[in-house]
Residue frames relative to the residue before (quaternion, step in Angstrom):
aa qw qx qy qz dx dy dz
X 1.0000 0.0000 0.0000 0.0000 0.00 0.00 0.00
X 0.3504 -0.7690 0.4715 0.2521 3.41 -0.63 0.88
X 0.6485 -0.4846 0.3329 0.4835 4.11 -0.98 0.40
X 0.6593 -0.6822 0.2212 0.2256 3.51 -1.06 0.60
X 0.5161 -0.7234 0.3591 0.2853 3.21 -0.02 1.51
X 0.0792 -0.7112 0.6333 0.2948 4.02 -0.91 0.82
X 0.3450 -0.7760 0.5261 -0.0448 2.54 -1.46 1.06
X 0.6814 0.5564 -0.0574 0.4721 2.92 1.64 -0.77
X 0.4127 0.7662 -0.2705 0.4115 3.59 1.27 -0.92
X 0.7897 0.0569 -0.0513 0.6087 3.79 0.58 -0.76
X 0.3272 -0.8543 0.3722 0.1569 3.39 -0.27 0.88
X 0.2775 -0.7809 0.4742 0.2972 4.23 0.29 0.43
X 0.6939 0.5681 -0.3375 0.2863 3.74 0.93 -0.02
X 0.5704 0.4495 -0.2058 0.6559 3.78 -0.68 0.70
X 0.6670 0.5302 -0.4558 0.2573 3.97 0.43 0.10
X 0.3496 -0.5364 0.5895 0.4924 3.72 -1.33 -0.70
X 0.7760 -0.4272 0.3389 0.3171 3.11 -1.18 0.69
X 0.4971 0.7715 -0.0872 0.3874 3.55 0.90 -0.50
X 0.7015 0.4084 0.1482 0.5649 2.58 0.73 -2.55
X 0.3872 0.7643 -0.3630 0.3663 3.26 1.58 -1.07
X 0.7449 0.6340 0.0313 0.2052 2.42 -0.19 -2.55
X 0.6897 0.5386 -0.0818 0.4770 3.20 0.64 -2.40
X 0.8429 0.3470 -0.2308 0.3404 3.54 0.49 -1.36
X 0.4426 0.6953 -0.3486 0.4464 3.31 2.21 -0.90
X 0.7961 0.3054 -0.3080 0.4220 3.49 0.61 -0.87
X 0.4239 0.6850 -0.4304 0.4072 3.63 0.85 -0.31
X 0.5966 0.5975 -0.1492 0.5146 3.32 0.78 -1.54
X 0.7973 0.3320 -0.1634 0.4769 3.61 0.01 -1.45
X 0.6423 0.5330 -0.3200 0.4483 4.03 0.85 -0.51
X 0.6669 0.4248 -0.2605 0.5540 3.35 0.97 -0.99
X 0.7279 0.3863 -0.2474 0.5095 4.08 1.09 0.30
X 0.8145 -0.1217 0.1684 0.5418 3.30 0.91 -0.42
X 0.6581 -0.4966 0.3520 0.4432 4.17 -0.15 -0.66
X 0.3793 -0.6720 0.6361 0.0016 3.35 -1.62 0.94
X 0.1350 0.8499 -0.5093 0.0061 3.42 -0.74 0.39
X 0.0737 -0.7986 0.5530 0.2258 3.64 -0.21 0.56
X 0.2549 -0.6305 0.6985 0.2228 3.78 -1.06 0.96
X 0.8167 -0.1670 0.2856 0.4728 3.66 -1.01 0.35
X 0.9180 -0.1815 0.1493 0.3194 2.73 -2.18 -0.79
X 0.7883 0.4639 0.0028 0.4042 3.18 1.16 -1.17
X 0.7467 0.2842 0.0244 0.6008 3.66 0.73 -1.06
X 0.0477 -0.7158 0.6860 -0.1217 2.82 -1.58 1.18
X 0.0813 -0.8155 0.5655 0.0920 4.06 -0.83 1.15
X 0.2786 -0.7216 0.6330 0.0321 3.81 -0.71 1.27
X 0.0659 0.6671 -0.7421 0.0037 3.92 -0.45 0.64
X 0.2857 -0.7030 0.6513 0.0044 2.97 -1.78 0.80
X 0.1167 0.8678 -0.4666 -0.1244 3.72 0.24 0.46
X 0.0600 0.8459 -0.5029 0.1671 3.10 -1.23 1.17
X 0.7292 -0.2437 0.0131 0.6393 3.60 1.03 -0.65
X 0.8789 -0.3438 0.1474 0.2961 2.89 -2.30 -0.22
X 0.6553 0.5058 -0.0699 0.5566 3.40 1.30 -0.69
X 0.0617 -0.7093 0.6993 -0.0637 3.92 -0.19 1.94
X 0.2620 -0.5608 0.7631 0.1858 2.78 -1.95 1.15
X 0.1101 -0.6221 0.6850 0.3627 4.32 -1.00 -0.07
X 0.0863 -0.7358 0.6612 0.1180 3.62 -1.35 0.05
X 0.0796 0.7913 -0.6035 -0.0575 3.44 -0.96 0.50
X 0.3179 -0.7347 0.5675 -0.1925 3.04 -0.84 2.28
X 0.2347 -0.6046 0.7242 0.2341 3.46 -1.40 0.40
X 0.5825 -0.5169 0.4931 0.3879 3.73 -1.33 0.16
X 0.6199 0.4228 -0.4374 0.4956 3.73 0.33 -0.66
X 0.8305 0.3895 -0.3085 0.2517 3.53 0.47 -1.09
X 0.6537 0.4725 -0.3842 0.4493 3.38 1.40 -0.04
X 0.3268 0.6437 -0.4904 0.4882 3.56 1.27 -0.09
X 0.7940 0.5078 -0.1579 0.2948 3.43 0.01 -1.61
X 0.9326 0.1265 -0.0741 0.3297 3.39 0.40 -1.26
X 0.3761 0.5231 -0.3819 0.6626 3.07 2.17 1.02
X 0.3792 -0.7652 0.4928 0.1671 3.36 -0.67 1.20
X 0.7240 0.3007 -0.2881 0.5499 3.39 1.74 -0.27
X 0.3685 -0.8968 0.1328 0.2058 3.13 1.22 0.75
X 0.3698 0.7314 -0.3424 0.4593 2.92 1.37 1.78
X 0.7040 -0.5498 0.0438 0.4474 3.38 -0.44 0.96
X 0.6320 -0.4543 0.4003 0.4837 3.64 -0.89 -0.07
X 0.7645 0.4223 -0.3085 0.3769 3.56 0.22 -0.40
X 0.4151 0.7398 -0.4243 0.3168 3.19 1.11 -0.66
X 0.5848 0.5025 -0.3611 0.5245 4.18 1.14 -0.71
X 0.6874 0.4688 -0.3644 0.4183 3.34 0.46 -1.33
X 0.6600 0.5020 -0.3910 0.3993 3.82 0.77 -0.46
X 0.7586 0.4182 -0.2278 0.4447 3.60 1.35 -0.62
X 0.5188 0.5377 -0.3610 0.5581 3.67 1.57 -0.23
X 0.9094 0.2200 -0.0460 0.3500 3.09 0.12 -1.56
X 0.6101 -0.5685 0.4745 0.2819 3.55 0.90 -0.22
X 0.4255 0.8374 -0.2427 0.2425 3.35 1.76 0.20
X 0.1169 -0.6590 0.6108 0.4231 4.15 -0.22 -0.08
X 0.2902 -0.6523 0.6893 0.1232 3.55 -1.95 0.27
X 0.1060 0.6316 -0.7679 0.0089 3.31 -1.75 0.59
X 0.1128 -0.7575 0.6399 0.0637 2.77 -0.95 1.30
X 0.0089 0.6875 -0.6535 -0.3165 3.67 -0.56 -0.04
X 0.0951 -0.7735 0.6132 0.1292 3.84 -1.02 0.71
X 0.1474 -0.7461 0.6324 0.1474 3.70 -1.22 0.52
X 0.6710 -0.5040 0.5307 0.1187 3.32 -1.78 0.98
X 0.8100 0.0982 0.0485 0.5761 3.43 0.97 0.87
X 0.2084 -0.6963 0.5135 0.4561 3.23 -0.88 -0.46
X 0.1884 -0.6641 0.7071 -0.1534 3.43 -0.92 1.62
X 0.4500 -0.7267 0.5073 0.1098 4.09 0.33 0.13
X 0.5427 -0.6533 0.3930 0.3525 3.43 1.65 0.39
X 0.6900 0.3863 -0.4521 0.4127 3.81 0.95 0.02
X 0.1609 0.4875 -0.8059 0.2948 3.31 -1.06 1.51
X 0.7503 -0.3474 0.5399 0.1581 3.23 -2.25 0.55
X 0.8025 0.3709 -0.1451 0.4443 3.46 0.45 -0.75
X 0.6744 0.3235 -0.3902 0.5370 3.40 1.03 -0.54
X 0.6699 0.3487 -0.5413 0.3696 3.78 1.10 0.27
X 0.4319 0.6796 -0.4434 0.3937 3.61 0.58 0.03
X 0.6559 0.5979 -0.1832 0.4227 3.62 1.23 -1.37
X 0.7131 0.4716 -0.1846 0.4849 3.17 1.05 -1.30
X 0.5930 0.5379 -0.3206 0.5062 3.57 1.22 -1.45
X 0.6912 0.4076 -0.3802 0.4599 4.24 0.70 -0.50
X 0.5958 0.4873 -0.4879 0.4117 3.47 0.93 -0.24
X 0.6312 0.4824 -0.4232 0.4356 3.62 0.78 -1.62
X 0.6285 0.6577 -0.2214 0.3513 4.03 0.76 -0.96
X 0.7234 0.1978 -0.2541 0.6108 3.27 1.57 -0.66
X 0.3123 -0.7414 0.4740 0.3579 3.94 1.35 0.54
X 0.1408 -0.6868 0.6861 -0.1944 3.40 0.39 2.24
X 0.5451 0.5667 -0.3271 0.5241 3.83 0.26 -1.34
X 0.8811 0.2200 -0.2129 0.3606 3.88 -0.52 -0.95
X 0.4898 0.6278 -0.4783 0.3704 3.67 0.79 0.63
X 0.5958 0.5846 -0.2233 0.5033 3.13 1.70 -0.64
X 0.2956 -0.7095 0.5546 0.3189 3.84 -0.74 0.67
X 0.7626 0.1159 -0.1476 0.6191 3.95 1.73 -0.59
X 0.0005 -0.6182 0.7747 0.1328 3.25 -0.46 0.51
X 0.0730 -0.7733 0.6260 0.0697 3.61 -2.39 0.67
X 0.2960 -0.8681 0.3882 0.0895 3.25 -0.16 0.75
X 0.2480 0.7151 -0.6461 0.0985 4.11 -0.19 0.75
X 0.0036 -0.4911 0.8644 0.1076 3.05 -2.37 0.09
X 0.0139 0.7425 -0.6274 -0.2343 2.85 -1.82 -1.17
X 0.6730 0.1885 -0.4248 0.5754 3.43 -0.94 1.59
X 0.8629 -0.0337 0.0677 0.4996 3.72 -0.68 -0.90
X 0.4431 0.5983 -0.3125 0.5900 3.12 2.09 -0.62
X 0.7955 0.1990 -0.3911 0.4180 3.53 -0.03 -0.74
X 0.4009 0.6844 -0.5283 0.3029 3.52 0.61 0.21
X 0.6259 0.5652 -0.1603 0.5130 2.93 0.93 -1.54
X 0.6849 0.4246 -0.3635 0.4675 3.99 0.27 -0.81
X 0.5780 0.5411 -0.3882 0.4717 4.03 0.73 -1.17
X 0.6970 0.5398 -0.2949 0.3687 3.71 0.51 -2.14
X 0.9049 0.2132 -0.1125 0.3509 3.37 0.18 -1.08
X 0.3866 0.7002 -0.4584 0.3875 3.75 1.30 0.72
X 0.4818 0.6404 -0.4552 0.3881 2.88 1.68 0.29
X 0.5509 0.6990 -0.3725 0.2629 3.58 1.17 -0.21
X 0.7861 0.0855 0.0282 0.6116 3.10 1.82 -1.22
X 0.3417 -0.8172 0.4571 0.0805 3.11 0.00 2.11
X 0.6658 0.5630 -0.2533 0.4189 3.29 -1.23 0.87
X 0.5744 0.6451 -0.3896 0.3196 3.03 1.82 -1.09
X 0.2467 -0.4650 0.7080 0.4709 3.64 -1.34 -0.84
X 0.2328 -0.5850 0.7763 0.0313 3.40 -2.10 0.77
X 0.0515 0.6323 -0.7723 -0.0333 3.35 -1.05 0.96
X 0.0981 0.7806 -0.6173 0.0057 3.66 -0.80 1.02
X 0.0993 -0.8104 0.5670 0.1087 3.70 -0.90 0.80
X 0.7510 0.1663 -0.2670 0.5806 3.69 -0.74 1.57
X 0.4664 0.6693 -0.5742 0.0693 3.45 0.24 -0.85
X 0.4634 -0.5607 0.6492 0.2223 2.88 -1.96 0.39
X 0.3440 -0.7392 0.5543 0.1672 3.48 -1.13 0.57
X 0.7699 -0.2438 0.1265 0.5760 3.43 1.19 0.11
X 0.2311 -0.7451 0.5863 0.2184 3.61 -1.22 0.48
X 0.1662 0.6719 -0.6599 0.2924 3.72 1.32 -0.06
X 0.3319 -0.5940 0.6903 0.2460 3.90 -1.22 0.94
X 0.6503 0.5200 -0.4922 0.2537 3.89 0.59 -0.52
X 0.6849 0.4605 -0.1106 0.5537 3.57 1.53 -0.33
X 0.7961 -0.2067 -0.0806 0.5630 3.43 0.86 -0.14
X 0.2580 -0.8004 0.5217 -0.1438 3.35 0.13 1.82
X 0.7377 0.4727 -0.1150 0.4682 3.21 1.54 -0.61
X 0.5808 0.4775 -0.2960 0.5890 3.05 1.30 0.63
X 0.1713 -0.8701 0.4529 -0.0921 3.48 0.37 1.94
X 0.5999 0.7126 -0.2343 0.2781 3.54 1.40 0.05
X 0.5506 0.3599 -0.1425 0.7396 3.07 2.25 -0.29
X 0.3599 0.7303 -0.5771 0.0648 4.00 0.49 0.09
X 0.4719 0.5678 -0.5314 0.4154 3.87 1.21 0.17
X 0.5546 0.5196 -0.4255 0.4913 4.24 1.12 -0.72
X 0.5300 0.7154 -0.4172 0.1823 3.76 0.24 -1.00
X 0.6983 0.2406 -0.3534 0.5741 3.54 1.38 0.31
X 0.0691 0.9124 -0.3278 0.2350 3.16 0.87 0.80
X 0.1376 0.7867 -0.5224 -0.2987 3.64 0.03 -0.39
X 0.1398 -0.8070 0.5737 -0.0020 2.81 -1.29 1.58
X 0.5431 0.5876 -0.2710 0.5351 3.49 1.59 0.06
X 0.5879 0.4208 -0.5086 0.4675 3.88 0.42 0.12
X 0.9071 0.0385 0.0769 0.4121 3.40 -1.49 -1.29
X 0.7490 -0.1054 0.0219 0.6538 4.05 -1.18 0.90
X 0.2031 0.8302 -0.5102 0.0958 3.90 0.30 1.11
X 0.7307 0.0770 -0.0369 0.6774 3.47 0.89 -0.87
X 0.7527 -0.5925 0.2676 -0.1037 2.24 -1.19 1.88
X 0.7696 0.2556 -0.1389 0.5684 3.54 1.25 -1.48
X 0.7867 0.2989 -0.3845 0.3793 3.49 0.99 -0.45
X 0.2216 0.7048 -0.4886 0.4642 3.81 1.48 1.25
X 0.7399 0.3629 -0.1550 0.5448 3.30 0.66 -1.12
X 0.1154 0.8493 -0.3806 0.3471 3.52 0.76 0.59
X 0.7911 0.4662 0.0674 0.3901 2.56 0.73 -2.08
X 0.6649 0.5855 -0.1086 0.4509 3.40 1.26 -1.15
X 0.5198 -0.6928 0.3924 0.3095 3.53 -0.60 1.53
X 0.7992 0.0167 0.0736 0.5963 3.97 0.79 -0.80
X 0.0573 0.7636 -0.6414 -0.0475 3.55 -0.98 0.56
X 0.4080 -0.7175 0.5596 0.0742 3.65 -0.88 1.09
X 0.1282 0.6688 -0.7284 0.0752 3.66 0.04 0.75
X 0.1428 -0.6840 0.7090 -0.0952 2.81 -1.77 1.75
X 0.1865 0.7242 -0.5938 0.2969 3.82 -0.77 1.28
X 0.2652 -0.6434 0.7029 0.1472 2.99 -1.52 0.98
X 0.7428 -0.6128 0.2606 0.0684 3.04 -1.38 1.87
X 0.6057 0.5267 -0.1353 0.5809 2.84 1.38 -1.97
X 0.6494 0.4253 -0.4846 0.4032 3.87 0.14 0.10
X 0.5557 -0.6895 0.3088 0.3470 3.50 -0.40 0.55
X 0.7553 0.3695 -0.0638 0.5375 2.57 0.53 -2.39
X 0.5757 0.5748 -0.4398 0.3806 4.16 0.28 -0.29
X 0.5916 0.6369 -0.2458 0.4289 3.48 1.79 -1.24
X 0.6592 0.3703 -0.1471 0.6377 3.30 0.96 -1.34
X 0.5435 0.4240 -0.5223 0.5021 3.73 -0.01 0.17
X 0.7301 0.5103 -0.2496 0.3798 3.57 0.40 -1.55
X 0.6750 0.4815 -0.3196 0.4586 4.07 1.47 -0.82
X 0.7712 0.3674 -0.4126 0.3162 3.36 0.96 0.22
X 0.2490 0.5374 -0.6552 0.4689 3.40 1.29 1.21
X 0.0578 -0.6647 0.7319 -0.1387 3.42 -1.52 0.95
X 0.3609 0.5756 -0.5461 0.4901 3.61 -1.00 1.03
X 0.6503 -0.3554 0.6610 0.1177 2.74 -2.49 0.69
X 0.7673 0.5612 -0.0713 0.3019 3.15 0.77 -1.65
X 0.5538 0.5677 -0.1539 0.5893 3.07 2.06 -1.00
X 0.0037 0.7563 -0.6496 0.0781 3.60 -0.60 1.70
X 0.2312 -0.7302 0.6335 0.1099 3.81 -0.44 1.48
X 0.0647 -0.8235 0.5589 -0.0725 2.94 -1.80 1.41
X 0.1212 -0.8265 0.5451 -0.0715 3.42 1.22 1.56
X 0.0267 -0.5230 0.8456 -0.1031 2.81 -1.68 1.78
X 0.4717 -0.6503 0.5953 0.0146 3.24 -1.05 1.86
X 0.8555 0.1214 0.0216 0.5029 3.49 -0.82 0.56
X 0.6363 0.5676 -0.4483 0.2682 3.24 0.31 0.26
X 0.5702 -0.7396 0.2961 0.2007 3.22 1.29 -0.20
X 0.7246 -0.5607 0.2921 0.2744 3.82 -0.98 0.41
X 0.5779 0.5617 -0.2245 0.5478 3.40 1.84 0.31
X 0.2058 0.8327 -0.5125 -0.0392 3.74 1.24 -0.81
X 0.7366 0.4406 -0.3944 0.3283 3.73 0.36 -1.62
X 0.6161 0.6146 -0.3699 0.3254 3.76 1.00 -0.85
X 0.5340 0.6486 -0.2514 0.4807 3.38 1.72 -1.08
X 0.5404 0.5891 -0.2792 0.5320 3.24 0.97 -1.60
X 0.8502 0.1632 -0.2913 0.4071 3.40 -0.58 -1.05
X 0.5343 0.5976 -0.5095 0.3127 4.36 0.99 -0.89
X 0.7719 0.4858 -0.1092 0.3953 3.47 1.29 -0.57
X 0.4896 -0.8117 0.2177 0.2326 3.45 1.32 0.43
X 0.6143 0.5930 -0.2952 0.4287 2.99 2.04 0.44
X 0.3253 0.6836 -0.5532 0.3478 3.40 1.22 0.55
X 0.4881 0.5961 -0.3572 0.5281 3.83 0.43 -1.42
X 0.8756 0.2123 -0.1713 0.3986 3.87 -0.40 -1.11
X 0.4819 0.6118 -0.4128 0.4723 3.12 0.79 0.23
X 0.6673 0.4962 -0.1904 0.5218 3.52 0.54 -1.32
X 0.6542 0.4907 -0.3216 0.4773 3.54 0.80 -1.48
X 0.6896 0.3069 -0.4303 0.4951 4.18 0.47 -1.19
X 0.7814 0.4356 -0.3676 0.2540 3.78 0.11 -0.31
X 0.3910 0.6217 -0.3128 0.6023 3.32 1.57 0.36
X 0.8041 0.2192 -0.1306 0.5370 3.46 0.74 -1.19
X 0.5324 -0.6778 0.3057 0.4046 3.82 1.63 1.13
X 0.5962 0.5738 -0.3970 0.3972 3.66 0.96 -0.33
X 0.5497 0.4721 -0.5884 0.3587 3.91 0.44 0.29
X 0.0438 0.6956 -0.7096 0.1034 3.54 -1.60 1.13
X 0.6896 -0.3790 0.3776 0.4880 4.08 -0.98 0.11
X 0.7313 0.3235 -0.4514 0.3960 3.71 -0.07 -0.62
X 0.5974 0.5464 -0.3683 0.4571 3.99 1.09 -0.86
X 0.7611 0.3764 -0.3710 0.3761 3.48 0.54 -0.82
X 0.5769 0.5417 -0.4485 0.4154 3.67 1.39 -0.83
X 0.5106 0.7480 -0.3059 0.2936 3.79 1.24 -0.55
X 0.5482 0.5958 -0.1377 0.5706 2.92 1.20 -1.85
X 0.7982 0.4070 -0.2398 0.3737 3.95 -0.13 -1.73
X 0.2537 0.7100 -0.5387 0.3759 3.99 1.13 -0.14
X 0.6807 0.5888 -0.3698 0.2306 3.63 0.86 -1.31
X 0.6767 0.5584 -0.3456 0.3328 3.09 1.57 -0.62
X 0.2857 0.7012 -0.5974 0.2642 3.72 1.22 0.66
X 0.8089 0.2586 0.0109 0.5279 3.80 0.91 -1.27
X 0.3121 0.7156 -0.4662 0.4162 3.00 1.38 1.23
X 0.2169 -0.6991 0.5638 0.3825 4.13 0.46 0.51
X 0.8778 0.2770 -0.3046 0.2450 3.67 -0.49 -1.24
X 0.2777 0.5059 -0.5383 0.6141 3.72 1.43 0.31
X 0.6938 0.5535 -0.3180 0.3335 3.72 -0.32 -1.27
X 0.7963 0.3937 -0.1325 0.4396 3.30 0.70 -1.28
X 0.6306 0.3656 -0.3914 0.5617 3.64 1.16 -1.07
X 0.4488 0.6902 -0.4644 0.3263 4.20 0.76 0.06
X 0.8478 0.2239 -0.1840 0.4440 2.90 1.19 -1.47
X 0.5142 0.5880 -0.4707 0.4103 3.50 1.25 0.06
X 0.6255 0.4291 -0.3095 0.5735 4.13 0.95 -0.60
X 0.3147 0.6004 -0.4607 0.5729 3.95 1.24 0.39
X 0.8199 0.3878 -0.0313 0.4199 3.08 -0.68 -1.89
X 0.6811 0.3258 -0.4140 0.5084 4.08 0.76 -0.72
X 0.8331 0.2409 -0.3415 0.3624 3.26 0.11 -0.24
X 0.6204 -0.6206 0.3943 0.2731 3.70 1.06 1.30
X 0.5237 0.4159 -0.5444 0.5064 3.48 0.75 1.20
X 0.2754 -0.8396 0.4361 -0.1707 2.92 0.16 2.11
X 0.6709 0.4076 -0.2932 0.5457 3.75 1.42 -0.87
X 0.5237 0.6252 -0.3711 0.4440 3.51 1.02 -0.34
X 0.7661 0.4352 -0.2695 0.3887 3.32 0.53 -1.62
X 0.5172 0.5931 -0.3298 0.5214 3.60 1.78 -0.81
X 0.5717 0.5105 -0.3848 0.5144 4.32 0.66 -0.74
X 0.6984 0.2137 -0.3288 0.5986 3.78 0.12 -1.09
X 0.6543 0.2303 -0.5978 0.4019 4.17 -0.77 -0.07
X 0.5197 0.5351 -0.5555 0.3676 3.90 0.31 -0.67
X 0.7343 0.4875 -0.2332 0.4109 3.80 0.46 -1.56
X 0.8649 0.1579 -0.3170 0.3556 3.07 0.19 -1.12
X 0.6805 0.3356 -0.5361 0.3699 4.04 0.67 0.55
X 0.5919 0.6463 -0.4270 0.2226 2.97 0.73 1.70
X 0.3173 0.5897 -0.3334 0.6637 2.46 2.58 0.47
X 0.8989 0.0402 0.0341 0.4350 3.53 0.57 -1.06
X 0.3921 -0.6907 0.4246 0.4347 3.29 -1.36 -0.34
X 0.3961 -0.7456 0.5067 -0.1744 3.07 -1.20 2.07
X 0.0013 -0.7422 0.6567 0.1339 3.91 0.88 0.31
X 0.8153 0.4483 -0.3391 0.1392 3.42 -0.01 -1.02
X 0.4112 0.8174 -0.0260 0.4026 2.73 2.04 -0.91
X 0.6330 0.2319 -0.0302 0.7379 3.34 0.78 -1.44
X 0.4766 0.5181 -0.5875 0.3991 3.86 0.17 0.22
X 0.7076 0.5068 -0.1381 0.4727 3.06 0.84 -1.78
X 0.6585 0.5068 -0.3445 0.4369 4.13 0.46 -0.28
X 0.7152 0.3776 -0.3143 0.4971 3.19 1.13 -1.03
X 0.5685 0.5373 -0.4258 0.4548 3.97 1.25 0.19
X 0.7022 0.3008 -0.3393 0.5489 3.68 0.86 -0.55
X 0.3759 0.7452 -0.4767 0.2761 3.23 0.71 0.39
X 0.6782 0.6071 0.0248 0.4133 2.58 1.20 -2.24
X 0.8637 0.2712 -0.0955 0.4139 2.72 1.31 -1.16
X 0.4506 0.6411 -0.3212 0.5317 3.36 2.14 0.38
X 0.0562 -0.8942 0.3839 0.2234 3.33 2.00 -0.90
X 0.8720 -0.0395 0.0146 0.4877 3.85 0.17 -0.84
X 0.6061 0.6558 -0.2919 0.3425 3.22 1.54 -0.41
X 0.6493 0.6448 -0.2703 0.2992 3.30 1.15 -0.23
């Protein structure tokens, strides 16, 4: 393990975008390597120990859901003793450009991947595309991916109208599809809520032994923000690094959403749409009995009113 990377010394918060950038690599050179892919993409490695996480981030989104607005791994390097690669894109661009395969093909070329005793791979959305697609570099990996698409090729999922600006895309050359990338990969975690259509049907064409589904009901079309509003992203990564993450650990971990508000709230609003009205009255009863819930107990004393004797 190499001496502890500082990480801290130049802070990433409070910048222009630019500055962003400028200081992101500064940071990442003085620890390990920088790389600019083209127009669009950019890969930060951190080196440090035995155990690589890869991440693949957009700038807006690591800005955003890192209060020090610095990649997602960057903890796993200060808890756990972890190296990081992040590869991050300028948008969401799904990771297919020339260069970021060319990048990856020199890593598999300099057997980057096999210095590592774990190497783990996550994103999530176009990000987790990107984590499934390209674990093909380093068989063996684990893949924790949340939402991912499995491809926009329209010949495969034509039915997904939410990306129709990708639809000339190539999604059929290099790391192209998504499920039969991940092939390779000792254990992939696909995480999705059911109740979303098009995530559902993305999520049925993983296929595999290798493929462990993780349906979070009700949670909705955001999950990774959930993931992290709840403090269970960090441990996650950490049991699947240390080979111990499996369904009964992760359902463990997701309990958090008892005292999660916006779980809490999209509970009781998907209550109330589908006119199970005594239900939606049980969870405000429960949960402003764990806590204090103004809105909550607003709402109880309305289906009350309106449950009237039945309750």
């Amino acid at each position: 393990m190499q001496d502890a990377p500082d990480l801290d010394s130049h802070p990433l918060t409070g910048l222009e975008r630019a500055e962003w950038l400028d200081r992101l690599a500064e940071i990442t050179v003085e620890n390990g390597h920088f790389d600019v892919l083209g127009a669009r993409h950019l890969a930060s490695y951190i080196d440090h120990g035995e155990t690589l996480l890869v991440t693949f981030e957009t700038v807006d989104g690591t800005r955003a859901l890192s209060a020090r607005e610095e990649p997602l791994g960057w903890q796993m390097v200060r808890d756990h003793g972890w190296s990081h690669l992040c590869l991050m894109a300028q948008g969401d661009t799904w990771f297919r450009d020339p260069e970021v395969y060319a990048y990856v093909d020199r890593l598999v070329d300099e057997a980057f991947f096999e210095d590592f005793e774990r190497v783990v791979f996550y994103g999530a959305g176009p990000c987790g595309y990107a984590a499934a697609a390209y674990s093909v570099a380093a068989p063996g990996a684990s893949v924790i991916a949340v939402q991912p698409q499995a491809t926009l090729d329209p010949d495969r999922a034509e039915w997904d109208d939410r990306f129709t600006e990708m639809r000339r895309t190539d999604f059929r050359s290099r790391y192209g599809y998504a499920p039969a990338m991940v092939e390779a990969a000792i254990e992939m975690f696909l995480i999705y809520d059911p109740h979303e259509p098009l995530d559902a049907m993305h999520a049925a064409l993983f296929q595999g032994d290798n493929v462990i589904r993780l349906r979070l009901r009700n949670m909705g079309g955001a999950i990774q923000g959930d993931l992290i509003g709840m403090g269970v992203l960090e441990p996650l990564l950490a049991a699947a690094g240390d080979s111990v993450l499996d369904r009964e650990l992760f359902y463990e971990h997701l309990r958090a959403r008892r005292d999660h508000m916006p779980y809490l709230r999209r509970l009781l609003a998907r209550a109330e749409e589908r006119g199970r009205l005594k239900l939606a009255w049980r969870l405000c009863r429960t949960v402003t009995a764990r806590r204090d819930a103004p809105r909550f107990a607003r709402r109880m004393e309305r289906l009350e009113e309106m449950l009237g004797e039945t309750v």
